[in-house]
Each structure stands twice: as structure tokens, then as C-alpha cells.
N, C-alpha and C positions, 0 to 999 in steps of 0.2 A: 595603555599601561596595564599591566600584570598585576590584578588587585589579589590575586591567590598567594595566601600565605604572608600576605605583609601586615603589618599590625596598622591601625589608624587610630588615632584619637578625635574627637568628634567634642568641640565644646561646645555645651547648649545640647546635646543631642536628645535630650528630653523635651525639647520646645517642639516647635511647629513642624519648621523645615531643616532641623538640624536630627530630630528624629527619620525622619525618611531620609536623609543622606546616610542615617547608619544602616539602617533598612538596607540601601542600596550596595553600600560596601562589603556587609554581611552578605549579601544574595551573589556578590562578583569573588568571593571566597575569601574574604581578609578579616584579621581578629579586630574586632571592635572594642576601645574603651572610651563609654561614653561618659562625660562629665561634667557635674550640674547640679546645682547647690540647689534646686528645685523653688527657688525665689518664682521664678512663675514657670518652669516646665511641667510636666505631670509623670508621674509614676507611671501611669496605664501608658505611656506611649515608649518606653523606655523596652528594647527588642528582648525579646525572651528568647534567649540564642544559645547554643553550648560556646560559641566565641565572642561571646560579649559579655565584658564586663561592666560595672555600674563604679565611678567615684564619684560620692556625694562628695561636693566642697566646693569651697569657694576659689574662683580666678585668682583672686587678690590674696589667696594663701600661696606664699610663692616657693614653700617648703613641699607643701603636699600636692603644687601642681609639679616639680621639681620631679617628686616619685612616682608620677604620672606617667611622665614623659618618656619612663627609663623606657629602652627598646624599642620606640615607635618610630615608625618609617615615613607617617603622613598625619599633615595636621589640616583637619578641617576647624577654621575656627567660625563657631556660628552662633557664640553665645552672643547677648547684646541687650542694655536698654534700649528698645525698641521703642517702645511710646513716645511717637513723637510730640504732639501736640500738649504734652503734660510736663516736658522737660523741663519748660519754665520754668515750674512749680519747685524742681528738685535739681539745679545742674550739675553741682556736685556729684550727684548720683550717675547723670550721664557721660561724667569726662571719667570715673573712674572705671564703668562699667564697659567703656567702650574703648578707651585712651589704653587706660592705666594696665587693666589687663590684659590687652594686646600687646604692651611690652613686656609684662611677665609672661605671657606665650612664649614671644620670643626668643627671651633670656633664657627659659626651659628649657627653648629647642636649641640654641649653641649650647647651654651646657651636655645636652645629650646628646649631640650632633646630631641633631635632623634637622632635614635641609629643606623640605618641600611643605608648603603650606598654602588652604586656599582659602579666602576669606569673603565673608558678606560683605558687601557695602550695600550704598542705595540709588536708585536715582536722582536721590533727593539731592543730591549733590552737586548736581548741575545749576540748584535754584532755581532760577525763574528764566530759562534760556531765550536767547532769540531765534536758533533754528530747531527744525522740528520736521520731524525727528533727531532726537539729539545725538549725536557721535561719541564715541568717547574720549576725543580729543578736542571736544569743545571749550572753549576757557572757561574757568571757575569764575563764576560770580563773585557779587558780596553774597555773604551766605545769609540765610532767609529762618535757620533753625539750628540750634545747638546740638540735636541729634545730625544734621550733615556736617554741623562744622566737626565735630568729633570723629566721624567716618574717615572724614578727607584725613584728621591726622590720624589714624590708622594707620590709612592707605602709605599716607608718607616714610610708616615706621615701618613698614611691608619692603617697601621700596630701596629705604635705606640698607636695611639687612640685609635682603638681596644682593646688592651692589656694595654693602660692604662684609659681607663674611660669604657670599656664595650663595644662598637661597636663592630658591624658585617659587616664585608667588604668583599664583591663579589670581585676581580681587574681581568681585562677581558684582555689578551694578544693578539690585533686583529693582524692577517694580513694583508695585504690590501684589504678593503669593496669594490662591486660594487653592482649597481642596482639603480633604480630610486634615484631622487633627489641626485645624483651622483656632486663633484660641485669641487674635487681638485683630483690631480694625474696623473698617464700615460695615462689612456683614455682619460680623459678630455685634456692633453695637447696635446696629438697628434691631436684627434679632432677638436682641435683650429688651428693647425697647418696648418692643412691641408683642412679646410674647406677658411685658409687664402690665403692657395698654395697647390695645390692640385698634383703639379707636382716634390714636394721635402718634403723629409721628412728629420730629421736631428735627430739621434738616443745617446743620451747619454751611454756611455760605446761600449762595443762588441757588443752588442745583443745578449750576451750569456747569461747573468743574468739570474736566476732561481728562481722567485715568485708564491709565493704561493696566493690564490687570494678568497676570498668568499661572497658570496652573501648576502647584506644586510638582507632579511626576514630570512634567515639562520643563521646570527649572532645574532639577535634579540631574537631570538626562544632560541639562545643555552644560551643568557643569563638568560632567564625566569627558562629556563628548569635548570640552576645554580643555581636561588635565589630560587624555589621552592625545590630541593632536596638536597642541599650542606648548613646546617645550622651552621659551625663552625664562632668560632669569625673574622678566617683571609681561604679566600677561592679563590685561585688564580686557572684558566682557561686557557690554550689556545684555542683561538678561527681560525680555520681553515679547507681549504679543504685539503684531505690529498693527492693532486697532485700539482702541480707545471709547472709553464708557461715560459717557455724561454720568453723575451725581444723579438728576432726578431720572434714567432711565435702570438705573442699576436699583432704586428702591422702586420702580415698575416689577422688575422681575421679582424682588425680595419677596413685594406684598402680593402678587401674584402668587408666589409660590406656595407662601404662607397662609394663603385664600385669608384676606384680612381687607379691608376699604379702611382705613385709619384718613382722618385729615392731615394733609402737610402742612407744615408750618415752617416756611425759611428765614433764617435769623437774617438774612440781607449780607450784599456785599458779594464780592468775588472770591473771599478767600473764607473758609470755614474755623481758622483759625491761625494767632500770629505764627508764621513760618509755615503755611501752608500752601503748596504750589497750585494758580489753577490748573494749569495745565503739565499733565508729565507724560513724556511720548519718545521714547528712547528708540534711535536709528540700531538694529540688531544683525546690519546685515553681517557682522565681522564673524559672530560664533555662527551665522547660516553659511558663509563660505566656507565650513569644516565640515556643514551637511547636517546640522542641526536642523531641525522645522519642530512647528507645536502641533499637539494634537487635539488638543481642545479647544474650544471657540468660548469667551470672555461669559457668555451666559450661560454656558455649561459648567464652569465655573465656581460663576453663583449659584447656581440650584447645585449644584454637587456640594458646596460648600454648605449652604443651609440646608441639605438634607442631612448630613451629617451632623451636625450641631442639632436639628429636632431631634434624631435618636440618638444623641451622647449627651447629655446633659450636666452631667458631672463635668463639663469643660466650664461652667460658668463660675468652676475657682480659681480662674484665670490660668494661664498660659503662655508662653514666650515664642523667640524666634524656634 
């Protein structure tokens, strides 16, 4: 695809990895407006571009994503409650932030007529599968956490537009991101953890967990390299490395990196918290058939990730997708 001269809207593009997808749009020559009520994005990540614009506000304002929308040709949507493990605590917050304004997406884009949109999902959406590497046409579970059940209906409200007014929808099944501008998850919590106390660490589950883990410029790449050669109305990805991180090996390299001996202490059980998968391993050969590969190896990762986080530190006022 011809990203010169097209306009993109990017929501969430202040977070993690919705920031580097504007990064990227911008570098392939297309106007950027990024949009992001900075509930947990950050200013500093936010592209300092002569073709990028900034609207602060919120999804659920359906007025002023309305004048958002006017003349844009592509929608990355990447905004998202993300926190999974806390959803409990607040699910209202995650059916609206995930649900609700992916149908005002929507609505924005038929009213402006844009037809093309690509969206986060997770792997977490598979749950607790029986094979493994997981496919994307594996059956859905009962679901396991409020943040997948919310994804899946996204995907469905993607899906439906598609097929009923003409869209084309990318939906990207990540695994867990690392790399710069890194700003929610295990490395960032341990890191906190233990820059707090550097003599205790305190491990959710066994440590046995088995995550699958991949490099933000790697995710990034495999979504372009999706909207450029995958042109069907509905075009679902999984996005991943095809190896896999034990829990207590990936706080190996953390404390290592950090030159730290803290004692571990594991809260016990298999799962680190309710709706938490042990194991997540997503089969990626569909986007490697378009000639996709990674370039980073899962522990370059981590230490790229926590090198970043020791010299930014200003990320610890939290952060989004």
C-alpha cells in the first residue's frame, strides 16, 4: 500500500505501540492525526512532525471523534484498557473503553466514509487453548478475563461492518509487546519493583508460565507488511515470536540486567492471577507466508526494554497501548 499522502488516524497513538505505528506512517509519507485523551498515553511519545497532528479527547466523545474523522483514509485503532489483570476491579471501564468506542470508531468511519481500519486485539483470546501453537482459527473458549471477552467483541463489531457496509479490517492478535516506550506489564512491574526494593522480588504464579513475547519494531513491521499484502474484507493475524519465556527465566535476565540478587518469593499456583493464561504460544506462520520474520530474539527484548525504562524514568506515570 501507498502510505504517501494519505491521511491516518492512529487512536491511542500516544501509548506504547500506537505511538510507533504513527512513527511508522509518518516515515512511509502519510499525514498523521494522533488521538488520545492521555488517560495513560504520554506527551513525550507523541511524533513531533510538520504532518502530525495531536487531538486530545476522548473515544466516547462521539462529536469530536466525528471531526476527527473528517478526510482520513486509514484507521489504526490502538487505543485500549489494557490492564488486564485489574479489569476485575473496574469492568465497566473495560466494556466501554474497549467495546463501546470501537463502535464509535465505527460510526465515525461510515459517517466520513472511510472504509479501511486495523485493530489491536490479543492472544489472550484464545484463553486457555488446547493446541500450541495456537492458529487463528482455533475455537474460542469460555473466556478466562473481561479484557478478552471485550476484544472478541470488537473483533465481531470489525467484522460485522466489514460485511455489512464494505470495510476492510486488518485485526492483529498481539502477544505481549516489548521495546522502547515500553509503559505497562511484567517488565515494567518488576522494574518498579525492584528499583523500589531491590532485595525482594515477589513473583505472581509459579514461575512457570510460558509467554510468548515480541518486539515492538517487529510488530509494527508485521502489521504493514499485513495491510500491504492481505487485501480481504476481514484479515485476522497473529502477531508473534515463535519461542516462549518461562516467568522465572525472564526475571533471570531482568535481575541480571539490573545487577540486583533480590530473593523471589512465588505467590503459588499456575496462574498469576484470575484470567491469566499459563501458557500463550500463537502458531504465526499465516503473516510469515507474506514474508514477514523477527528480528529480535525474546531476551533482547527484555534488556532493550529495561534499558529503556532505567534511562526514562518519567514513564513511571504510567502509560498505555
Amino acid at each position: 500500500m501507498d502510505w504517501k499522502g494519505r491521511h491516518v488516524l492512529v487512536t491511542g497513538g500516544a501509548g506504547f505501540i500506537g505511538s510507533h505505528v504513527a512513527d511508522r506512517a509518518l516515515a512511509s509519507g502519510a499525514h498523521v492525526t494522533v488521538y488520545d485523551d492521555f488517560s495513560t498515553g504520554l506527551r513525550e511519545y507523541v511524533p513531533k512532525h510538520e504532518r502530525a497532528t495531536l487531538v486530545e479527547g476522548s473515544l466516547l466523545d462521539q462529536k469530536m471523534l466525528d471531526a476527527a474523522m473528517h478526510g482520513v483514509d486509514f484507521v489504526f485503532h490502538m487505543a485500549a484498557n489494557a490492564d488486564i489483570k485489574d479489569n476485575l476491579k473496574s469492568p465497566r471501564k473495560c466494556i466501554d473503553q474497549n467495546i463501546v468506542v470501537t463502535q464509535n470508531v465505527l460510526e465515525a468511519m461510515r459517517a466520513a466514509g472511510t472504509k479501511e481500519i486495523a485493530f489491536a486485539s490479543t492472544g489472550s483470546v484464545y484463553g486457555e487453548p488446547k493446541v500450541f501453537p495456537t492458529p487463528e482459527d482455533a475455537p474460542f473458549p469460555v473466556q478466562t478475563s473481561i479484557y478478552a471477552t471485550s476484544k472478541i467483541a470488537a473483533e465481531g463489531l470489525l467484522s460485522s461492518y466489514a460485511l455489512g457496509y464494505g470495510f476492510h479490517t486488518w485485526v492483529f492478535r498481539f502477544v505481549s509487546v516489548l521495546g522502547p516506550r515500553y509503559t505497562h506489564g511484567h517488565v515494567y512491574d518488576f522494574w518498579r519493583k525492584l528499583v523500589a526494593d531491590p532485595t525482594k522480588l515477589v513473583v505472581l504464579g509459579n514461575g512457570k508460565q510460558e509467554k510468548s513475547y515480541l518486539h515492538v519494531s517487529d510488530c509494527v513491521a508485521a502489521m504493514f507488511v499485513a495491510i500491504d499484502k492481505a487485501q480481504g474484507p476481514i484479515n485476522v493475524f497473529n502477531l508473534g515470536h515463535p519461542g516462549v519465556l518461562q516467568v522465572d527465566d525472564s526475571v533471570s535476565i531482568i535481575t541480571r540486567t539490573m545487577k540486583v540478587s533480590p530473593r523471589i518469593e512465588h505467590t503459588g499456583g499456575e496462574r498469576g492471577w484470575v484470567g491469566d493464561s499459563p501458557r500463550i504460544e500463537l502458531d504465526t506462520s499465516r503473516i510469515r507466508s507474506l514474508g514477514w520474520a523477527h528480528t529480535k530474539t525474546i531476551e533482547e527484548s527484555v534488556v532493550e526494554t529495561l534499558t529503556f525504562l532505567m534511562a526514562n524514568p518519567f514513564v513511571t506515570r504510567r502509560g498505555g497501548v
